[in-house]
C-alpha positions in Angstrom: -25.6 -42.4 -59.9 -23.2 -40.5 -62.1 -24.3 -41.2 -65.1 -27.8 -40.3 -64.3 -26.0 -37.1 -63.2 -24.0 -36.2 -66.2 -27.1 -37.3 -68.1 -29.2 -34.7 -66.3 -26.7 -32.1 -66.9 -26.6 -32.8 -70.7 -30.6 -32.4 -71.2 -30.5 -28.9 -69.8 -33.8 -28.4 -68.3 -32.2 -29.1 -64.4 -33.7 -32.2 -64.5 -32.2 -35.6 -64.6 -33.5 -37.1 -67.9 -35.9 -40.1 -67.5 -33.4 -43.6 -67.3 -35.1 -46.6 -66.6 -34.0 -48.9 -64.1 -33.5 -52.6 -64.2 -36.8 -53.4 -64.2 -38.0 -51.1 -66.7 -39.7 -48.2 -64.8 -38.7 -44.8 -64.9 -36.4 -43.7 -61.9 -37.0 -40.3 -60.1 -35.4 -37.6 -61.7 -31.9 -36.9 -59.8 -31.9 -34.2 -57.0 -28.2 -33.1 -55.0 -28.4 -33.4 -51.6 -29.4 -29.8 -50.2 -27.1 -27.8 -47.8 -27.2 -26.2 -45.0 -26.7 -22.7 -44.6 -22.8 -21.4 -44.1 -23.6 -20.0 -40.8 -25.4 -23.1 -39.2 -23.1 -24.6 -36.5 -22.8 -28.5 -36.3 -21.2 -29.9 -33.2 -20.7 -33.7 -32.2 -20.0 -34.7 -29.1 -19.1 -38.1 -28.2 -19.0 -38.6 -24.2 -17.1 -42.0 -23.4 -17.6 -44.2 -20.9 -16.1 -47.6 -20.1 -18.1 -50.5 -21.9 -20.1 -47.7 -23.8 -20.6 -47.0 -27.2 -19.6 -43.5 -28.5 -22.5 -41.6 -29.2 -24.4 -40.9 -32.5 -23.8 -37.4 -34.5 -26.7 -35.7 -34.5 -28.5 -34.7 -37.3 -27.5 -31.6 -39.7 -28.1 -28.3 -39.2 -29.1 -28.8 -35.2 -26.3 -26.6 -33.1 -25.5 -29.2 -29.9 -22.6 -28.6 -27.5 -22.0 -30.1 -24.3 -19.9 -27.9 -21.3 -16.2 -28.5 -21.1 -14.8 -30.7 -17.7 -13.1 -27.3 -16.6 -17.0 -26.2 -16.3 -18.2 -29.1 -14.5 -14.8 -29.1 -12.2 -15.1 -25.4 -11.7 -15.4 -24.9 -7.8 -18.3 -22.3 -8.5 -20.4 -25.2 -10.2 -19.7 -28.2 -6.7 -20.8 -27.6 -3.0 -18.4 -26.9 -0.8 -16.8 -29.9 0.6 -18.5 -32.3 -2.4 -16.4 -34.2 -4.9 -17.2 -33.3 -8.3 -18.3 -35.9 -10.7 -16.0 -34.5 -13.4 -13.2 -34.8 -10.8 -13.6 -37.7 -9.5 -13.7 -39.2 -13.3 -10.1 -37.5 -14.1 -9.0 -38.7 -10.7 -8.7 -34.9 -9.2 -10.6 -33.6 -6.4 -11.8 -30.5 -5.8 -10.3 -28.2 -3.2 -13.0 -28.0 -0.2 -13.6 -24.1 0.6 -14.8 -23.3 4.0 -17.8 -21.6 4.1 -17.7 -17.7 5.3 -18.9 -17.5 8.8 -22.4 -16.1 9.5 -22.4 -12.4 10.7 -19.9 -9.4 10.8 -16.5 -11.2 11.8 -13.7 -9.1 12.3 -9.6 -10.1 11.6 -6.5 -8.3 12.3 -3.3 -9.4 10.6 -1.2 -9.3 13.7 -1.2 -8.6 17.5 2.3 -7.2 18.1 4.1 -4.6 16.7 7.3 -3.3 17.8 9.0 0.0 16.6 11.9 0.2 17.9 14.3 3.2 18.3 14.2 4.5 15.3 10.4 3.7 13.3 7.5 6.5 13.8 4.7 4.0 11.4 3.0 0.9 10.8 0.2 -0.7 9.5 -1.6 -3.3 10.3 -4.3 -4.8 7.8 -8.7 -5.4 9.4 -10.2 -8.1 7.1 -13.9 -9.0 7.1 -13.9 -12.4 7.6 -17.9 -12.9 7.5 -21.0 -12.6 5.2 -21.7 -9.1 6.7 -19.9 -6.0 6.9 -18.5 -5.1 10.7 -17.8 -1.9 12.2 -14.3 -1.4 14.0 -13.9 0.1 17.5 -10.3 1.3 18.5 -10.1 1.7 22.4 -8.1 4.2 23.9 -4.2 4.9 23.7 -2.2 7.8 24.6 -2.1 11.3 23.2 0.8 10.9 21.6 0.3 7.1 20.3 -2.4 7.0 17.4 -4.3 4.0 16.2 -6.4 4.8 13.3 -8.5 2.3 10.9 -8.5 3.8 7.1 -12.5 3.0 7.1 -14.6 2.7 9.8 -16.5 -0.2 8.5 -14.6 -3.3 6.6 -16.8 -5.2 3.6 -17.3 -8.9 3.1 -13.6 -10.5 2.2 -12.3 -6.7 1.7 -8.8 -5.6 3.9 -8.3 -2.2 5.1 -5.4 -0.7 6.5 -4.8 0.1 10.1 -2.0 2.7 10.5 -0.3 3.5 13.8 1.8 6.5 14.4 3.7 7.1 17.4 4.9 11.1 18.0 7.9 10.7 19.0 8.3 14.6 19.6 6.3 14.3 22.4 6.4 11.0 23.5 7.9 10.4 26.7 12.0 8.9 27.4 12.2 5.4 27.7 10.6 2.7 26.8 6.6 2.6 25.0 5.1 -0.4 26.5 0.9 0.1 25.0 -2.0 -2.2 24.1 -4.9 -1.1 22.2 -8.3 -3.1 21.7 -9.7 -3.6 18.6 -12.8 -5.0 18.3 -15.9 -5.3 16.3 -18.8 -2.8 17.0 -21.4 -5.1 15.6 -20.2 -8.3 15.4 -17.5 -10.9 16.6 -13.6 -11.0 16.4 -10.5 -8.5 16.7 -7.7 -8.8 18.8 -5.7 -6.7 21.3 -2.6 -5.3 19.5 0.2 -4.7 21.5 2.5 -1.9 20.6 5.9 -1.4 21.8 9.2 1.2 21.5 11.8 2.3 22.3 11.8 6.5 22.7 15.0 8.6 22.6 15.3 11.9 24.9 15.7 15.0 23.5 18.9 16.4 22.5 21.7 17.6 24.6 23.5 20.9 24.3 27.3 20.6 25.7 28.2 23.7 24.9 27.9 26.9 23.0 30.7 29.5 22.5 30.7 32.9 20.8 33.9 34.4 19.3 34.9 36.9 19.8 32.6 37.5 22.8 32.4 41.4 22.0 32.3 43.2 19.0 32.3 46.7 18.0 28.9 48.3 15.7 28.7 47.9 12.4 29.9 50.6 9.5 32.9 51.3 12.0 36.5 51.4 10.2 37.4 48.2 9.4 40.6 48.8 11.2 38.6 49.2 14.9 37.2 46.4 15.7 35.5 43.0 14.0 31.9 43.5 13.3 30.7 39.7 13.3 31.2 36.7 16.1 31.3 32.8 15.5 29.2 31.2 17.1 30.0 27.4 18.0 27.4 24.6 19.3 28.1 21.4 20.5 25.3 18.8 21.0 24.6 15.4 21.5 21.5 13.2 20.5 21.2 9.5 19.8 19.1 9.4 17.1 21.0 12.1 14.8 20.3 15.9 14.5 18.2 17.3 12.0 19.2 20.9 11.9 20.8 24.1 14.4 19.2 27.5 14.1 20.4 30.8 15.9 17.9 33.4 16.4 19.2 36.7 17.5 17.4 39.9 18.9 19.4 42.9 18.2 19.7 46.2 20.0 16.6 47.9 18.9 14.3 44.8 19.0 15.2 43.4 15.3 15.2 39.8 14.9 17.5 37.4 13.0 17.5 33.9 12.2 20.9 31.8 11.0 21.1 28.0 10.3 24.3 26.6 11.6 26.4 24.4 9.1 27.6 21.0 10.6 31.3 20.7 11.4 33.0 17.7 12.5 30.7 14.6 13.6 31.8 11.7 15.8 29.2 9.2 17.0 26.4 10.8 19.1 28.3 14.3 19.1 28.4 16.6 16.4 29.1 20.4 16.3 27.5 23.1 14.1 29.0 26.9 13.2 27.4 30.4 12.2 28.1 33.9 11.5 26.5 36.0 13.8 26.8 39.6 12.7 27.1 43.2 14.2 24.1 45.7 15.1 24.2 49.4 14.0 23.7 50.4 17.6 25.6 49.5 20.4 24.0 47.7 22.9 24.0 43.5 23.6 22.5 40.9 21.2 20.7 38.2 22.9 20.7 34.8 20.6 19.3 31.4 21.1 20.5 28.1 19.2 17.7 25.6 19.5 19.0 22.0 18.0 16.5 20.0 16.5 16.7 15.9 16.2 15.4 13.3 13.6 12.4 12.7 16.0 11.4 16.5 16.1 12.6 17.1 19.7 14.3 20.4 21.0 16.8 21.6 23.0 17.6 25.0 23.4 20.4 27.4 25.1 20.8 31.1 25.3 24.0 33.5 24.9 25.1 37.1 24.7 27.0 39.1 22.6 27.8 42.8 23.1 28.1 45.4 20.5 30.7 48.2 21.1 31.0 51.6 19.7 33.1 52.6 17.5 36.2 53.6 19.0 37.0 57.2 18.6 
C-alpha cells in the first residue's frame, strides 16, 4: 500500500497510477481514508459487567455519551426510600429522604425561652414543614410582653423569625412567668412557647442634698454670697443606672435641665453630682433629679433651693 501511494503521488494527476496485482488486473486507484470534521465529537463508552465483554466503539463521527454514576446516584434521580442501582453496584446506598408531609405544617424551633435579669430579646425561628404554605396565629400575652412572627405566612421548607420583646420599663417587679400559643391558622403544628424572666424594680433614690441650701442672685459681688449649689444624688438599682438629670424651674417660670456626672460607685449604689446655678431674681428654685436605669425605669425626688438678694 505504500508504494501504490508514493506511486500515485509521483504521476501527479491525484490519482494512484494503474499497478497490477498479482494476478494481472488492474487495482483501484488509491483513495486516503476520509476524515471527519474537527468539530465532530467521538465518545466510547465501555460499561463493564462481571463475565461481560466490553463494549464495541461505535462508529466515527456518531457523538454517544452515557450519564456519569454521580447522575444515576443522584438522590433527585431515585424514589425516596429505593436503593439505586448505581449504588447498590458501588456498594453505597442512598440516603432515604422522608417525604414532606401533606398540607400546611407548622414548626417552632423551641418551646422555652428564659430571659433572665438582664435580656429584653429573642427569637425564635417558624419553619414550614409541609407541601403548602401555613399561616401563623400568636394568642394573646401581656401589654408589655410582645410575640411577633416577621411574616405572617411561612413557605414550603422556608424559616422565619419569631422575635419576642419584653418592656421591661413597664413590666411589672418580680418574676415573668407567660406562655403564648402559636399555632397554625390553616393547617397543623406549633407549639406553646413558654416565656419566663426575671424583672428588676425601678430605681431607688437614698438621698439628694443641695449645697449650700441658699444662695444669694446672680450678678451680686462676688464677695456676698455664692451664686451656684451642688447638688448630690444618691441611688440604688440592681440592674445599673443609665443616666441622672436635674431639671430646675427658676423664679420667673424659666426652666433648666443639667445631667449629673457619676461620682463614686460601689455595687448596687452609685452617686451622681451637678452644678445648679443662681436666678436673677430672688425667689426659690424648685428642681427634680429623675434617675434613669438600664431597663428604662424612673425614679424621681424633688428639692428646693432659695435664691437671696443681694445683700446691701
Amino acid at each position: 500500500m505504500s508504494l501504490a501511494l508514493i506511486l500515485g503521488r509521483l504521476a501527479g494527476d491525484g490519482r494512484a497510477a494503474g499497478p497490477t496485482n498479482r494476478s494481472g488486473g488492474p487495482t483501484a486507484p488509491f483513495a486516503p481514508a476520509a476524515q471527519g470534521p474537527s468539530d465532530v465529537l467521538t465518545a466510547t463508552t465501555t460499561t463493564h459487567r462481571p463475565g461481560a465483554a466490553a463494549s464495541s466503539t461505535p462508529a466515527a463521527g456518531i457523538a454517544t455519551s452515557t450519564a456519569p454514576a454521580s447522575v444515576l446516584a443522584s438522590p433527585s434521580a431515585v424514589p425516596s426510600g429505593v436503593r439505586s442501582r448505581a449504588a447498590g453496584q458501588s456498594g453505597a446506598a442512598a440516603v432515604p429522604v422522608a417525604p414532606r408531609p401533606t398540607g400546611s405544617v407548622l414548626a417552632v424551633s423551641a418551646t422555652t425561652v428564659d430571659l433572665g435579669p438582664v435580656d429584653s430579646v429573642w427569637r425564635l425561628d417558624l419553619r414550614g414543614e409541609g407541601t403548602a404554605p401555613v399561616d401563623v396565629a400568636v394568642g394573646a400575652s401581656p401589654s408589655w410582653l410582645a410575640v411577633v412572627p416577621d411574616r405572617p405566612r411561612v413557605n414550603p421548607g422556608a424559616d422565619v423569625p419569631l422575635v419576642i420583646t419584653l418592656d421591661r420599663s413597664v413590666a411589672p417587679p418580680g418574676p415573668v412567668d407567660v406562655t403564648v400559643p402559636v399555632s397554625a391558622r390553616n393547617g397543623v403544628g406549633g407549639a406553646d412557647v413558654h416565656i419566663t424572666a426575671s424583672v428588676d424594680g425601678p430605681p431607688r433614690i437614698l438621698s439628694m442634698v443641695a449645697a449650700p441650701d441658699r444662695v444669694s442672685r446672680a450678678g451680686c459681688p462676688s464677695a456676698a454670697g455664692v451664686a451656684q449649689a451642688t447638688v448630690t444624688v444618691t441611688a440604688l438599682d440592681e440592674t445599673g443606672i443609665f443616666a441622672v438629670e436635674l431639671t430646675a424651674v427658676l423664679p420667673g417660670g424659666r426652666t433648666t435641665t443639667e445631667s449629673l456626672s457619676l461620682g463614686q460607685a460601689t455595687g448596687n449604689r452609685s452617686t451622681w453630682t451637678g452644678q445648679l446655678a443662681s436666678a436673677q431674681d430672688p425667689g426659690t428654685i424648685n428642681y427634680t433629679a429623675t434617675v434613669t436605669d438600664l431597663e428604662g425605669r424612673r425614679a424621681q425626688s424633688p428639692g428646693s433651693l432659695v435664691v437671696l438678694p443681694c445683700p446691701s
